[in-house]
C-alpha positions as CSV (number, residue, x, y, z in Angstrom):
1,X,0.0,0.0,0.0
2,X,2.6,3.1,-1.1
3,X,1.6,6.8,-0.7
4,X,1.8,9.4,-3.1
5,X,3.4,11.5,-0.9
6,X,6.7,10.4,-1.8
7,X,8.5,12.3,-4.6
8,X,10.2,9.2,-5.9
9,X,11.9,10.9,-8.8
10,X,13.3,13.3,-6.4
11,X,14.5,10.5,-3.7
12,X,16.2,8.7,-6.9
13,X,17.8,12.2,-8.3
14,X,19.2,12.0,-4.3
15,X,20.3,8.8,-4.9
16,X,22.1,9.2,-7.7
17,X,23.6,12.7,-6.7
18,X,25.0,11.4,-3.7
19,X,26.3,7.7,-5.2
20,X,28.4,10.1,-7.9
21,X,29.9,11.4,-5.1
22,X,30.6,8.9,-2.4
23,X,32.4,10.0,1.0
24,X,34.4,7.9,3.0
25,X,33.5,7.6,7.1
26,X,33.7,11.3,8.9
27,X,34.1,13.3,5.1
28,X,30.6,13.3,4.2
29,X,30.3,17.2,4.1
30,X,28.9,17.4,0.6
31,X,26.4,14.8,1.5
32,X,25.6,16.1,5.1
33,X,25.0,19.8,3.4
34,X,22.7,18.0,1.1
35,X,20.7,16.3,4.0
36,X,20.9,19.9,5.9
37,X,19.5,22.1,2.5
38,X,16.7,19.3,2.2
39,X,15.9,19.3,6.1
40,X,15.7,23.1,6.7
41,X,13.9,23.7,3.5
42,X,11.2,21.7,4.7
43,X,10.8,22.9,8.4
44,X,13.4,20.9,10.3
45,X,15.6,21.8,13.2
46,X,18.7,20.7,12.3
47,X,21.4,19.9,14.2
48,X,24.9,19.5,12.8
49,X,28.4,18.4,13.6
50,X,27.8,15.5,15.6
51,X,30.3,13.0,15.2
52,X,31.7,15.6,12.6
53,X,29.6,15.2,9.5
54,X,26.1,13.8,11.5
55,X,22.9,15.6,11.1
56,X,19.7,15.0,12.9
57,X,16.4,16.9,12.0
58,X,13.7,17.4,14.3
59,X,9.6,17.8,13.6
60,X,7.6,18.1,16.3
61,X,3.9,17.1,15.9
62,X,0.9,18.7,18.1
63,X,2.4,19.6,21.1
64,X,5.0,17.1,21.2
65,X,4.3,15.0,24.3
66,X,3.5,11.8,22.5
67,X,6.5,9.3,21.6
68,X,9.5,10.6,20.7
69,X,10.3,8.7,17.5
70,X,14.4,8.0,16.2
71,X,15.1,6.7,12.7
72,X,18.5,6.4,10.9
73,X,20.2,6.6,7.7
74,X,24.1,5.9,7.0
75,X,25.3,8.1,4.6
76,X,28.9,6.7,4.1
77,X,30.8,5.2,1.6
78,X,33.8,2.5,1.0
79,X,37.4,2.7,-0.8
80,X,36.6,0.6,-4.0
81,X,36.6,1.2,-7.3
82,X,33.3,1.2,-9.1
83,X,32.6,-1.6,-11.9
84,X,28.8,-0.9,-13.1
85,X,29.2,1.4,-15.6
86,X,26.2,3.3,-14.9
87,X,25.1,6.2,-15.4
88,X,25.5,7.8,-12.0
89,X,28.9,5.7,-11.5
90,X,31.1,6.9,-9.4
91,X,33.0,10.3,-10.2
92,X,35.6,10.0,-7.3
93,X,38.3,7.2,-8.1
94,X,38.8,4.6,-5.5
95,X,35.4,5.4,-3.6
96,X,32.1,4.0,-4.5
97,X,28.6,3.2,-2.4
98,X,29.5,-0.8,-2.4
99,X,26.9,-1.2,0.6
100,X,23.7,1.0,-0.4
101,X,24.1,3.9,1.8
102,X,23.3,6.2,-1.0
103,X,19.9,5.0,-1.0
104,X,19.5,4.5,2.8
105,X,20.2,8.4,2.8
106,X,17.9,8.9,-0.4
107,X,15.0,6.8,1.5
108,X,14.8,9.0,4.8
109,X,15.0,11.8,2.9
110,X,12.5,11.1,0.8
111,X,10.1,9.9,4.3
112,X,11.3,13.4,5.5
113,X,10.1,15.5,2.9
114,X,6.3,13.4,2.9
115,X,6.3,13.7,6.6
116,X,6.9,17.2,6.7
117,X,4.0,17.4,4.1
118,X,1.4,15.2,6.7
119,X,3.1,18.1,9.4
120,X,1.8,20.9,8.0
121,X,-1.9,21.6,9.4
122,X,-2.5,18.2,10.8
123,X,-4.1,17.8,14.4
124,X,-4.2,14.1,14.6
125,X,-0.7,12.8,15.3
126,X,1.5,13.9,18.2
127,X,4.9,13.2,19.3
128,X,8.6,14.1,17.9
129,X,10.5,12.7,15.1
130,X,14.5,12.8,15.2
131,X,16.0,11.9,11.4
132,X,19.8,10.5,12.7
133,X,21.6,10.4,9.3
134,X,24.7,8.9,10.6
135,X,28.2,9.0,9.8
136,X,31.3,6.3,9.3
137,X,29.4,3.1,9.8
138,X,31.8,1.1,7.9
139,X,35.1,2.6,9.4
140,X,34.5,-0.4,12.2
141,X,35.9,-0.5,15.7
142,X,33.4,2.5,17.1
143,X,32.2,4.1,14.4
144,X,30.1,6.7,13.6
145,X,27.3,5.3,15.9
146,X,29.1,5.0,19.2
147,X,30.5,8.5,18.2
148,X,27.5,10.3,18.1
149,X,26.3,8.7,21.2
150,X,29.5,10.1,23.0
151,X,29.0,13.2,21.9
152,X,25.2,12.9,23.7
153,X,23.0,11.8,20.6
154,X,20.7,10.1,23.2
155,X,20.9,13.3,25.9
156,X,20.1,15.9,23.0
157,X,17.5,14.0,21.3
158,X,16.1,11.6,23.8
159,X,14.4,8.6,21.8
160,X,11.7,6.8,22.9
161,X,13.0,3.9,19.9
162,X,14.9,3.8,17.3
163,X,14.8,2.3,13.5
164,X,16.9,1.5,11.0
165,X,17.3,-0.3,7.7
166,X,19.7,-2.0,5.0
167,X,19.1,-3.1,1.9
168,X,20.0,-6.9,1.1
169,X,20.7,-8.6,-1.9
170,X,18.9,-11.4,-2.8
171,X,15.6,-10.7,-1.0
172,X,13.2,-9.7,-4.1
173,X,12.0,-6.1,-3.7
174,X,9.1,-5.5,-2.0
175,X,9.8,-8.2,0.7
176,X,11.6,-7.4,4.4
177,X,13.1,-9.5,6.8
178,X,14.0,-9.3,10.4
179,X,13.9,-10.9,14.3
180,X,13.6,-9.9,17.4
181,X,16.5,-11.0,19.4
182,X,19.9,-10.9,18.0
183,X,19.9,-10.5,14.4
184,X,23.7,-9.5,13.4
185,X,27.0,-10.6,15.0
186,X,29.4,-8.7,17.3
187,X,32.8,-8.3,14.8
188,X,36.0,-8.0,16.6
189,X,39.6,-7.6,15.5
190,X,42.7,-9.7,16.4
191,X,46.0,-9.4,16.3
192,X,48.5,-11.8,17.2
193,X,52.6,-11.7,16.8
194,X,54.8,-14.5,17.7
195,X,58.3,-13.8,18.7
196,X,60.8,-16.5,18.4
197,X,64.7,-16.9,17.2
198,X,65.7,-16.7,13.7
199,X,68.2,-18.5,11.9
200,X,69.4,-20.5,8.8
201,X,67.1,-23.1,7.6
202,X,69.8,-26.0,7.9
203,X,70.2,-25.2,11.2
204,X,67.1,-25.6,12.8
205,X,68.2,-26.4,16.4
206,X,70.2,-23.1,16.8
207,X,66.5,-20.9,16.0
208,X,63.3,-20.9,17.9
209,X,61.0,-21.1,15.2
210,X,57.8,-18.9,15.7
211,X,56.2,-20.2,12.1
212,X,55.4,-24.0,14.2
213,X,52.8,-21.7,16.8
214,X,51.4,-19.9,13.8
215,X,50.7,-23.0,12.3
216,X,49.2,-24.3,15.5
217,X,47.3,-21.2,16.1
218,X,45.7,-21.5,12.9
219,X,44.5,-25.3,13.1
220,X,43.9,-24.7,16.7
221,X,41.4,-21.6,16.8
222,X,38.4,-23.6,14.4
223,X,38.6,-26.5,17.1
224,X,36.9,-23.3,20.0
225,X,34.0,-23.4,17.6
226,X,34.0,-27.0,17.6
227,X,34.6,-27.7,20.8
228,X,33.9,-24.8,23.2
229,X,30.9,-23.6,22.3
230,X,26.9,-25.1,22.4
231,X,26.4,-26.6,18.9
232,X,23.4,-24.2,18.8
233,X,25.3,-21.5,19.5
234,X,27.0,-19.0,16.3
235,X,30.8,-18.2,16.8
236,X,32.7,-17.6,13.4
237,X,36.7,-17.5,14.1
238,X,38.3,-16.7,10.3
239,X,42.2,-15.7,9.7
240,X,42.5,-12.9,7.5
241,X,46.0,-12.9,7.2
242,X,49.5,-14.5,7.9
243,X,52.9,-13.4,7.5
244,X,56.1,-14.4,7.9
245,X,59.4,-14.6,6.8
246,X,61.1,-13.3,3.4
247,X,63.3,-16.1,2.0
248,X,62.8,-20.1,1.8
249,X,65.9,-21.1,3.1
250,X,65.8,-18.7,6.1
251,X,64.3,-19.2,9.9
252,X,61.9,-16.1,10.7
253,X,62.1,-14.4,14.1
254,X,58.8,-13.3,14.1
255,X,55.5,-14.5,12.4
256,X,51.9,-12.2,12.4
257,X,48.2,-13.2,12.5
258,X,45.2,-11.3,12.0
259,X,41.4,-12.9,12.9
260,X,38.4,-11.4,12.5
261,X,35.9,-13.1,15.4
262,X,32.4,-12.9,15.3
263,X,29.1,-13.9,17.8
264,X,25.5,-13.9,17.6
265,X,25.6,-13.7,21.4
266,X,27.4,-11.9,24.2
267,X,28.5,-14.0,26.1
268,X,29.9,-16.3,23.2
269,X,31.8,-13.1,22.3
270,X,33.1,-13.4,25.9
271,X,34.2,-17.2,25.6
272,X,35.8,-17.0,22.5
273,X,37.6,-13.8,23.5
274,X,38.9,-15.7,27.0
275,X,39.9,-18.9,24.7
276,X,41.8,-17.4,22.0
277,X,44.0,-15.7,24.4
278,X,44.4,-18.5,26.5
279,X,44.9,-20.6,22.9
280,X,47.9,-18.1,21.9
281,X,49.8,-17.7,24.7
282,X,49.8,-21.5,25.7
283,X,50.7,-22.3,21.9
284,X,53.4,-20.5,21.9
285,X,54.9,-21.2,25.4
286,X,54.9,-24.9,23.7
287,X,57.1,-24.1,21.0
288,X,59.0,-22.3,23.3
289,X,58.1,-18.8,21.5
290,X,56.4,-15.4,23.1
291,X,53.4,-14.0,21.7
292,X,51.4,-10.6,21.9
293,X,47.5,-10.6,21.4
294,X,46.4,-7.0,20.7
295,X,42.1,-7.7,21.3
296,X,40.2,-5.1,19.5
297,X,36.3,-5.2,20.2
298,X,34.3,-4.0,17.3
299,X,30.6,-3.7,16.9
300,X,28.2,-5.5,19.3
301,X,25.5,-7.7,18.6
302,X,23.0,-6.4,17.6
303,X,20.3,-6.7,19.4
304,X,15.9,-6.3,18.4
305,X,13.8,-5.2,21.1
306,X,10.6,-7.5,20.6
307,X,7.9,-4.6,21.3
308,X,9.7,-2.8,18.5
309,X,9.8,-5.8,16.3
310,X,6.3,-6.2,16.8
311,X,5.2,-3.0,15.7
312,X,7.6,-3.1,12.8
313,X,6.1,-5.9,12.0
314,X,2.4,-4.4,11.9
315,X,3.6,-1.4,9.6
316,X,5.7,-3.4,7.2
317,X,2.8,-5.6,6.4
318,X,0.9,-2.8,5.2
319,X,3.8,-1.2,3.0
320,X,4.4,-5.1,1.8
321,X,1.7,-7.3,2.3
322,X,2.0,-9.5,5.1
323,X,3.3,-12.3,3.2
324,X,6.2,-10.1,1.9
325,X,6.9,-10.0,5.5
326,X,9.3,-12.1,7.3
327,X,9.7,-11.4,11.0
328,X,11.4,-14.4,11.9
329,X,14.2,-14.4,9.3
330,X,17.7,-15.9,10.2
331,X,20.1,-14.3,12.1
332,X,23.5,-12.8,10.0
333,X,26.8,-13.0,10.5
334,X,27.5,-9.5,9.2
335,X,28.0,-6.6,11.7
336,X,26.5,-3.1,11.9
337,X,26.9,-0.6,14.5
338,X,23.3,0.2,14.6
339,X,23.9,-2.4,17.5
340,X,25.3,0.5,19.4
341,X,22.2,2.6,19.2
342,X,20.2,-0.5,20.3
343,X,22.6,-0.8,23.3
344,X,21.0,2.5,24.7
345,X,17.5,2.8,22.7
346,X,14.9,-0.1,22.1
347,X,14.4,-0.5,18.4
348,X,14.4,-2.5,15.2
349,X,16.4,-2.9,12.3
350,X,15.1,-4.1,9.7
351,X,16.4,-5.8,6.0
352,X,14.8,-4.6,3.1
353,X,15.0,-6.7,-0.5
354,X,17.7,-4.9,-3.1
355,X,16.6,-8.1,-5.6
356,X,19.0,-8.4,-8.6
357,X,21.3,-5.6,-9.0
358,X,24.7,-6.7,-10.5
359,X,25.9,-4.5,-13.2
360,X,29.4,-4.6,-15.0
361,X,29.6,-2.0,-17.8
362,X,26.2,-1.2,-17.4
363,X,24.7,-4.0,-18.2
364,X,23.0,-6.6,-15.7
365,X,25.4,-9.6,-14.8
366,X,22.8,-10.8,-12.0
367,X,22.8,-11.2,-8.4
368,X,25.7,-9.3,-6.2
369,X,26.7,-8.8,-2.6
370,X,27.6,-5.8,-1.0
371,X,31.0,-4.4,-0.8
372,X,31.6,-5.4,-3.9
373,X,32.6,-3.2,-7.1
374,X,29.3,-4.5,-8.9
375,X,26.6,-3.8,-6.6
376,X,24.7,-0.7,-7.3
377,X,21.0,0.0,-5.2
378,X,18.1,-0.8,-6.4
379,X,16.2,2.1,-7.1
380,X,12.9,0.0,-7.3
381,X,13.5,-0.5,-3.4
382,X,13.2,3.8,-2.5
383,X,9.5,3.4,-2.8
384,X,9.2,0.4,0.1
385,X,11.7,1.9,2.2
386,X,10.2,5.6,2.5
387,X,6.7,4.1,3.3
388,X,8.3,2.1,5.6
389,X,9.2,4.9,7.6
390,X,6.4,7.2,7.0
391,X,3.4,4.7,7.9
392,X,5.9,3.9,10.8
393,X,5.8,7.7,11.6
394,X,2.2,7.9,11.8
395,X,1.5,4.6,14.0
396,X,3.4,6.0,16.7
397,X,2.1,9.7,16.5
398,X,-1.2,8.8,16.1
C-alpha cells in the first residue's frame, strides 16, 4: 500500500547525486549539506556536527508530548573502485557506495520531505521525530554510531525507539526480513605476533622457530568453535592474514596473525575472547616462543527489542503485504553498528529486498553482494523503504 506522498523521482535524483559522489567515514560534508538544504527547506531543526559530519532533523507534531520517534540513515561510503558502468557511476576514483548507503540516505529523505508534508496543518498525530543520518558506519571498531552517542545523541534528542534499515541482496523487492532477538554478530579484530629466534634453515636447532605456533594457532582456533561452544550457538573465528618470513631457506624471528571473530551472542563473544587468548599464549609457550595478542572489540551484537519488532512488523505488512513480511528471518553473521544505538534505545532494524542488482559496464550480470565493485542499489527498493518509515511515523504519533 505506497503513498503518493513520496516524490520518488526526487529520492532517486538524491540517490544518484549522492552515489556520484561517495564520502568515506567522517568526510561526508557534501552529503551532510545535502541532508541539511533538504531538512531546513522543509521545516526541520537541524542539528549538525555531531560526530563531525552527522545531522539530525527534528519535527515536532501537536504539542510534542506523544512518543518521541528516532530513525536512521548511514550516509557513508567504502574505498573501492566502481565496476557498473552506470550512469551515475562513481565520479571519485577509488570510492564508490558498495553497501547502499546512497539509497539509505535517499529513503529517509524522501520519508522526511512526505512527513513534513502530513506536518503541515495536521491535528491528529503527536509526538517528535529525530532523522539521525549517521556518519562512518563502515570505518569499524566504534564508528560513527558509538561517536555520536559520545558526543550525547541520546541526551540531545532523547528517543523513545529507534529504526533503521539496510538493503540486502537477494531478497526480491518489495519483501523485508528481520527478528527480534539478536539479528547480526558482534565483529572483533585480532592481532597476534609470535616472537621466536631466527636463523638458517639447515640449522634448525640453533633458532626458535615462531612459524610451528602460527601453524598451530591456525589449526587450533576452528577447534573453539568446535569444541567450546553449544552446537546451537554462532561463533565464526576466520584468519584474515599470515605473514612471515622473506626467503625459503631462512628461519623467521617473528610470524603475524590477524582474525576477525564474530558472535551472535554476548557471552559467546566473551568465551571466544577468553579462549583465543588462553589458545595463543599456551601455543606458543609450547614451542617455546612469546606472543602478543592486541584484542580489539568492534561492533556488538546487535540486538531487536521485541515490542519494536512487533510494531515493525504491523507497519511493514501494510507497506508489503503481510506475506512479503518475514519477521522471523535468520540471524546474520555481518556486523552493523546500529547495535550500538540499540545498546542504549529499544528499536528494530530491519532488512529490506535490493533483488537483482549486479551490473558490469552497465549491463545486468545478475545477483551481487555488497562491498563489492558490482553492486549498485536498487532504485525500485526507494518506494518500500520511505513508506516504511512514514506509515511507521504515523503509528506512533497517532
Amino acid at each position: 500500500m505506497l503513498s503518493t506522498d513520496l516524490d520518488l523521482a526526487a529520492m532517486r535524483e538524491w540517490r544518484h547525486r549522492i552515489h556520484q559522489h561517495p564520502e568515506l567515514g567522517f568526510e561526508e560534508s557534501s552529503t551532510s549539506r545535502l541532508v541539511e538544504d533538504c531538512l531546513r527547506q522543509w521545516g526541520y531543526e537541524v542539528h549538525t556536527g555531531l560526530a563531525q559530519t552527522g545531522i539530525v532533523g527534528t519535527l515536532v507534531f501537536g504539542d510534542g508530548t506523544g512518543p518521541r520517534l528516532g530513525l536512521r540513515a548511514d550516509m557513508d561510503a567504502l574505498p573501492i573502485q566502481e565496476a557498473t558502468g552506470l550512469p551515475w557511476q562513481s565520479r571519485i576514483a577509488g570510492k564508490m557506495h558498495a553497501c547502499g548507503h546512497d539509497g539509505h540516505t535517499a529513503i529517509l529523505l524522501g520519508a522526511a520531505q512526505a512527513l513534513a508534508r502530513l506536518h503541515t496543518g495536521n491535528e491528529t498525530c503527536n509526538g517528535t521525530l529525530y532523522l539521525i543520518f549517521q556518519p562512518a558506519e563502515e570505518v569499524g571498531g566504534q564508528g560513527g554510531a558509538q561517536l555520536m552517542i559520545d558526543e550525547g545523541l541520546f541526551e540531545l534528542f532523547p528517543c523513545d525507539a529507534v529504526f533503521a534499515l539496510h538493503n540486502y541482496p537477494g531478497i526480491p523487492v518489495g519483501q523485508c526480513a528481520f527478528r527480534s532477538g539478536p539479528f547480526m554478530c558482534s565483529s572483533d579484530k585480532v592481532q597476534i605476533r609470535f616472537s621466536g629466534k631466527g636463523g638458517h634453515g639447515g640449522l634448525p636447532q640453533l633458532a626458535v622457530d615462531p612459524i610451528q605456533p602460527t601453524a598451530a594457532t591456525v589449526m587450533g582456533l576452528q577447534s573453539l568453535i568446535s569444541r567450546n561452544l553449544d552446537p546451537l550457538d554462532t561463533g565464526v573465528i576466520s584468519v584474515g592474514r599470515m605473514s612471515a618470513g622473506a626467503l625459503y631457506n631462512i628461519i623467521p624471528a617473528k610470524s603475524f596473525l590477524e582474525l576477525s571473530v564474530r558472535a551472535l551472542q554476548p557471552n559467546v563473544r566473551e568465551t571466544l575472547h577468553k579462549r583465543i587468548l588462553e589458545l595463543v599464549k599456551n601455543t606458543a609457550a609450547a614451542y617455546g616462543c612469546n606472543a602478543d595478542v592486541e584484542y580489539e572489540y568492534g561492533y556488538p551484537v546487535l540486538i531487536n527489542s521485541e515490542n519494536e519488532a512487533r510494531t515493525i512488523a504491523a507497519v511493514a505488512g501494510e507497506v508489503f503485504g503481510p506475506e512479503n513480511v518475514n519477521s522471523d528471518a535468520r540471524p546474520l553473521t555481518s556486523s552493523e553498528d546500529f547495535a550500538y544505538m540499540l545498546q542504549h534505545k529499544p528499536g528494530c532494524y530491519v532488512l529490506i529486498g535490493n533483488g537483482d542488482n549486479g551490473f558490469e559496464s552497465g549491463n545486468r550480470i545478475g545477483p551481487c553482494s555488497v562491498h563489492n565493485p558490482h553492486y549498485d542499489f536498487n532504485d525500485e527498493a526507494l518506494a518500500g523503504g520511505g513508506q516504511l518509515w512514514v506509515n511507521l511515523a504515523i503509528r506512533y504519533f497517532s
